[in-house]
C-alpha positions in Angstrom: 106.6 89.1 107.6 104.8 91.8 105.6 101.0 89.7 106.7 102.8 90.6 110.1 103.5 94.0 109.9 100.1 95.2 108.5 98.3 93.4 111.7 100.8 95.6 113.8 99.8 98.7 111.5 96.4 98.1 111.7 96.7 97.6 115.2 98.0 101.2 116.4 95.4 102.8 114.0 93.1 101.0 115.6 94.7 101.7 119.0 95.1 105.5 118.3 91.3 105.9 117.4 89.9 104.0 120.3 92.1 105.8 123.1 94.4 108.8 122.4 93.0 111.6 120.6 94.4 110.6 117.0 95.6 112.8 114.1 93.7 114.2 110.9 94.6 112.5 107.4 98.0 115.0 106.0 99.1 115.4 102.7 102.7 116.1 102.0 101.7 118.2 98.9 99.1 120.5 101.3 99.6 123.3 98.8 97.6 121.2 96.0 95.2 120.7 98.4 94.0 124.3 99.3 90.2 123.5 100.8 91.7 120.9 103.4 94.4 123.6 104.2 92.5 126.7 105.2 88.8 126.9 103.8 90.2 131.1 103.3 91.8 129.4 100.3 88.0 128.6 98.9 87.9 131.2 95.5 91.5 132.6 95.3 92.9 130.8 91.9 93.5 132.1 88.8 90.6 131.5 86.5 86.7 131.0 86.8 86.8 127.3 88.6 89.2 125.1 90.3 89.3 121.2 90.8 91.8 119.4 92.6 92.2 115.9 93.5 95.2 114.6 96.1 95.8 110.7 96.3 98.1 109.5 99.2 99.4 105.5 99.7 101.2 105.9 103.1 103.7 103.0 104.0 103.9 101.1 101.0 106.1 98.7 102.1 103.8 97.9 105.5 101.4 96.3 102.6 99.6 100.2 101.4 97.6 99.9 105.0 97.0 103.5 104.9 95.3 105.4 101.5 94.0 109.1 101.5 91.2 110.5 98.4 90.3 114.1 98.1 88.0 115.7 95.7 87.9 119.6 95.8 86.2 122.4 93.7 85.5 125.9 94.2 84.1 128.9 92.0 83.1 132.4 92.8 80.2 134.5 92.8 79.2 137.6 91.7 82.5 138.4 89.6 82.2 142.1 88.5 79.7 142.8 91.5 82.3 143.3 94.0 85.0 145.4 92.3 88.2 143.8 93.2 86.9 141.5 95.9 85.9 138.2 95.6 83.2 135.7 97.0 84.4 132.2 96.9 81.8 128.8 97.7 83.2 125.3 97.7 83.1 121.5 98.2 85.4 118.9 99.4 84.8 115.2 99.6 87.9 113.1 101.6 88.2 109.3 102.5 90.7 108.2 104.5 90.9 103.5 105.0 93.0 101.0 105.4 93.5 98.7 102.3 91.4 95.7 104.5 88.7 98.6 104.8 89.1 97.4 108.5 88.8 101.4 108.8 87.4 104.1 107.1 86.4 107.5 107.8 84.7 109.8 105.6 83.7 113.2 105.6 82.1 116.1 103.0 82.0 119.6 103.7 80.6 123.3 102.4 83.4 126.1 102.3 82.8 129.3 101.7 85.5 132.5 102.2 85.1 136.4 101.0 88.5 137.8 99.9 88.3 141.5 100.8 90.3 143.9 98.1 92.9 146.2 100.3 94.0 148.5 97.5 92.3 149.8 94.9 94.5 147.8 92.7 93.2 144.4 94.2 97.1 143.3 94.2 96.1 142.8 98.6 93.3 140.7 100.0 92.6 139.7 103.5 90.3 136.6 103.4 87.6 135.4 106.1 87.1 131.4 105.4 84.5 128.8 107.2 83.4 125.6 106.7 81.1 123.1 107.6 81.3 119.5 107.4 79.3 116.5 107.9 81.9 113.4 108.7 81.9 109.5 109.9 84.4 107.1 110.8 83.5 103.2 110.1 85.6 100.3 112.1 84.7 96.5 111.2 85.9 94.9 114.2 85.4 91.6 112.5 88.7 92.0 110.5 90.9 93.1 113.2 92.9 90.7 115.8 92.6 91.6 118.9 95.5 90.5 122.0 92.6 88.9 123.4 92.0 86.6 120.8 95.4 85.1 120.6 95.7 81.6 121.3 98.3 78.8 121.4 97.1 78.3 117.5 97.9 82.2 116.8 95.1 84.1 116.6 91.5 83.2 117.0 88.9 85.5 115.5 85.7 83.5 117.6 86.7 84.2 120.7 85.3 87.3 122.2 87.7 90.9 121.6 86.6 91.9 125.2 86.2 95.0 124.3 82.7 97.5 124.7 81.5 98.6 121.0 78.4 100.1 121.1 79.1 100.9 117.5 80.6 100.2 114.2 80.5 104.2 113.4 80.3 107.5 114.7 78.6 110.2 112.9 79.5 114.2 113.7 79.0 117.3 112.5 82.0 119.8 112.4 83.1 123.7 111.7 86.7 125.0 110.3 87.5 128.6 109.9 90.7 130.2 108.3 91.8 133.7 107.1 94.6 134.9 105.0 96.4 137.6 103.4 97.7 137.7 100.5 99.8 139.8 97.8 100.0 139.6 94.5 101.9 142.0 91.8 103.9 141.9 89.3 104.5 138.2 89.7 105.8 138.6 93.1 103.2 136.8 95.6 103.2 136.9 99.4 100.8 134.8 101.5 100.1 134.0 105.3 97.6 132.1 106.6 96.4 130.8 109.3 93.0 127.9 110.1 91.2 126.2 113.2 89.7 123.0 112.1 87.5 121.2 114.3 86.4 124.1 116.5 83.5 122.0 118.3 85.8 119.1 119.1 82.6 117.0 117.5 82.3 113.6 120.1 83.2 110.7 118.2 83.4 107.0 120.2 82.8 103.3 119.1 83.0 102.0 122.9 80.5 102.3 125.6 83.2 103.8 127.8 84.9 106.3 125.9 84.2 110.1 125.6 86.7 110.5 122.6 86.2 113.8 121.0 88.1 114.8 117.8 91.2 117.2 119.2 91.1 121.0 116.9 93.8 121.5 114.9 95.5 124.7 115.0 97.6 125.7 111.2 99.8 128.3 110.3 101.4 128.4 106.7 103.0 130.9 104.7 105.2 131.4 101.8 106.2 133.2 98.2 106.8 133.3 94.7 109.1 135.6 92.9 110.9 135.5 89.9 114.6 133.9 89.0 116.1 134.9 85.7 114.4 134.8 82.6 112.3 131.5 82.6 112.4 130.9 86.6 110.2 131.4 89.3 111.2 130.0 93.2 108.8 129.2 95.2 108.9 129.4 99.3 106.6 127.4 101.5 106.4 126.4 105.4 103.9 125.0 107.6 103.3 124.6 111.5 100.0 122.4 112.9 99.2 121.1 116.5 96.6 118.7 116.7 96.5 117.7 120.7 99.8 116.7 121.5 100.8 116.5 118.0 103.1 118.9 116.3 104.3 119.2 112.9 106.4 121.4 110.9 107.1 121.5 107.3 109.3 123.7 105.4 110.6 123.5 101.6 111.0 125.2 98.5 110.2 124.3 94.7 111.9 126.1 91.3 109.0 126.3 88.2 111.1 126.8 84.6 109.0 127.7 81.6 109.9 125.3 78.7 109.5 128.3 76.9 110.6 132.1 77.6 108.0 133.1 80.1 105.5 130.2 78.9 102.9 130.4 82.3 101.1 127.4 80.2 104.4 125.1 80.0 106.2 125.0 83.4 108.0 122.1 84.3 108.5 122.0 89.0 111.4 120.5 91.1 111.4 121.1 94.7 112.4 119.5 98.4 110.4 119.7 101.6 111.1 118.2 104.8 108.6 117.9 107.4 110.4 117.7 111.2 111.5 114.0 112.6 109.4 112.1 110.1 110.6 112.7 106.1 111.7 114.2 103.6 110.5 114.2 100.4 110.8 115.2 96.8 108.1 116.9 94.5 107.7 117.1 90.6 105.1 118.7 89.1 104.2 119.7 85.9 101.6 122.3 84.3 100.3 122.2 80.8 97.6 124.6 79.7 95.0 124.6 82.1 95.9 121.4 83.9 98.7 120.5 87.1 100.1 117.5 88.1 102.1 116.4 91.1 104.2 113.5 92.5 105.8 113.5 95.6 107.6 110.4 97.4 108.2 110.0 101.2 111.5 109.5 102.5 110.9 108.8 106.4 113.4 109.6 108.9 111.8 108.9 111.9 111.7 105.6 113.8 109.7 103.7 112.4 112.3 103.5 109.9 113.6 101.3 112.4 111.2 98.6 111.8 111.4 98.7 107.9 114.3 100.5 105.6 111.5 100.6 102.7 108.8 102.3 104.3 107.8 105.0 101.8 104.4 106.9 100.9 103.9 108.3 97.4 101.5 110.8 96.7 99.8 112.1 93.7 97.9 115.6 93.0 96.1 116.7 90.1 94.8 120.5 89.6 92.4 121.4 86.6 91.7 125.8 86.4 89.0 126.8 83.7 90.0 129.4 82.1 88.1 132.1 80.4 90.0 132.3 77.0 89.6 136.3 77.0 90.7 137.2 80.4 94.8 136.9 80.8 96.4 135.2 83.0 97.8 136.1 86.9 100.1 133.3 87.5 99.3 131.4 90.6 99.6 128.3 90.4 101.3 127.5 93.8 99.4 127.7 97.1 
């Protein structure tokens, strides 16, 4: 039954990226991962550098057919140049497969975004993000099952798939763009951003007859941060994409306690988010000194809960800031 199930899953992956214009790879924790977000993210952190890695297994219990890496990290230029502006430059590195490797896709990309000071306290910033990215998707035929190759023996992988590859990947180049606002002062934050990924629709096809391009994706997110009592601080997060036909909204909210009175190097995170008809899901995290972690767990409530009452995807997120030991602190640790 599970051997089953992953040739079905495989199956509509395989169907959605030979003839419907398919989705991007999502995290449920998108606020650990700022640079696949809204490159306008690129250099606004507390500290001199930021890495950030997200790991995603997606339906677990369909045998793990779906995993998600990212590796992120961004720095800033010319600090003290540009009074209380900021220049940010980045990289991101994402692969996206099934367990078989049946399918991959791969992509790396440049990100750059200046963060423009509104006041002369540098508590606003209205950011300008882009991107570029170099990306390729990878399908070896020769492990999927085609209906074609079914037989009265089940199925047959030497006969013919009937189908016209003319490749086993497509290489393309891309461009993203994002801006943002954001406020910051006296640990109060407000943020709202918004990103277009995708903005050549880059042409991306492994059959002779098929002028698949990849769909742009449109993003809007916002939220805040604001203290609760003495050790508290609630955080407030929402998101709205459309990729094609494709919507999704996500909306939640996490609490951060210091272990210790007002201890921004201790903080221990519990929080809820639901994203519209497919899960909800929720998030612990934990910062120590200068490093982040994140575990989130998929509860879906869509259909295809139908087909499986232990389909789940866990998720994990790790966020290391260097710190310079003689500059204090701001206190953003949520995106």
């Amino acid at each position: 039954m599970r051997n089953c199930k992953f040739i079905i899953m495989i199956l509509l992956l395989v169907h959605s990226s030979l003839n419907t214009k398919a989705q991007d790879p999502h995290y449920s924790q998108y606020f650990n991962s700022p640079l696949t977000l809204n490159p306008a993210f690129t250099g606004y952190y507390d500290g001199v550098h930021r890495l950030a890695t997200n790991f995603r297994n997606q339906w677990l219990s369909a045998g793990t057919p779906f995993t998600t890496t990212s590796v992120s990290f961004d720095t800033r230029l010319f600090q003290g140049r540009l009074d209380k502006s900021m220049l940010g430059i980045g990289v991101v590195l994402m692969n996206d497969r099934t367990s078989s490797g049946a399918y991959n896709s791969n992509y790396a990309s440049l990100s750059a975004a200046y963060h423009q000071s509104l006041d002369e306290e540098g508590t606003q910033h209205l950011a300008i993000g882009f991107q570029g990215s170099m990306g390729s998707r990878m399908l070896d035929y020769n492990q999927i099952s085609f209906t074609s190759q079914f037989s009265s023996r089940g199925f047959d992988l030497s006969l013919s798939n009937t189908e016209d590859f003319i490749t086993q990947r497509a290489v393309y180049n891309d461009i993203n763009v994002g801006a943002m606002y954001n406020y910051l002062k006296d640990r109060k934050r407000i943020f709202l951003g918004t990103s277009l990924y995708h903005i050549n629709q880059p042409r991306m096809t492994f059959l002779g007859n098929d002028a698949y391009t990849l769909p742009s994706r449109f993003t809007v997110h916002g939220g805040s941060s604001f203290l609760v009592g003495v050790k508290g601080e609630l955080y407030l997060s929402a998101l709205y994409i459309k990729q094609g036909v494709a919507t999704k909204t996500v909306v939640g909210a996490a609490y951060g306690v210091s272990l210790q009175e007002r201890n921004d190097e201790n903080v221990f995170y519990l929080g809820l988010f639901y994203r519209s008809k497919d899960a909800i899901y929720p998030y612990i995290g934990y910062l120590f000194n200068d490093l982040q972690i994140g575990i989130s767990y998929d509860l879906n409530t869509s259909g295809i809960q139908d087909s499986s009452r232990r389909n789940r995807s866990f998720e994990l997120s790790v966020k290391y800031h260097f710190f310079d030991p003689n500059v204090a602190r701001k206190a953003m640790p949520w995106n």
